[in-house]
C-alpha positions, 0 to 999 in steps of 0.5 A: 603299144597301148594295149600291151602296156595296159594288159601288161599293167593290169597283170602285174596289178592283179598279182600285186593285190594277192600280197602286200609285199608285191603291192609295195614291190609294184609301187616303188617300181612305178615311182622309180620309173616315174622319176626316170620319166622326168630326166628324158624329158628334159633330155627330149627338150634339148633336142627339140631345140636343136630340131627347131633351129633346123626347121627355120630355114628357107623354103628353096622350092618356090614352085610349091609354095606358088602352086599349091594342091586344089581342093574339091568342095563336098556337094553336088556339081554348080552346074548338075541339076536336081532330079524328083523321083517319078514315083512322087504324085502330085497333090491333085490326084489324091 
């Protein structure tokens, strides 16, 4: 989605600075479209309030709540041990 609005918008940037009157056209478009925005999103919160009223209700599945998923910790096992490579000699022989 964002790609293709902004390779459609550098278009439409491209042909709007061959002209003057293209490049007003373009402006009034996007503060049109910019003002358009602001009415949505006050319609998109009224129904974000509804939305929540929704959410507040009880959890009924008290089995999910009681048992939930286990984790398993990053790392080596508590009871594997550590391993040195045998291609390491020791001190004294060199």
């Amino acid at each position: 989605m964002y790609g293709t609005l902004h390779r459609t918008y550098k278009k439409a940037l491209q042909k709007a600075l061959q002209t003057k009157s293209s490049s007003l056209h373009l402006i009034e478009i996007l503060e049109d479209f910019a003002n358009e925005d602001n009415e949505f999103e006050s319609e998109d919160e009224e129904l974000g309030e509804k939305e929540s009223d929704d959410s507040d209700k009880e959890n009924i599945n008290v089995v999910q709540l009681q048992n939930p998923k286990l984790k398993r910790g990053k790392g080596r096992l508590v009871g594997t041990k550590r391993y040195k490579a045998s291609l390491k000699l020791p001190a004294e022989t060199l």
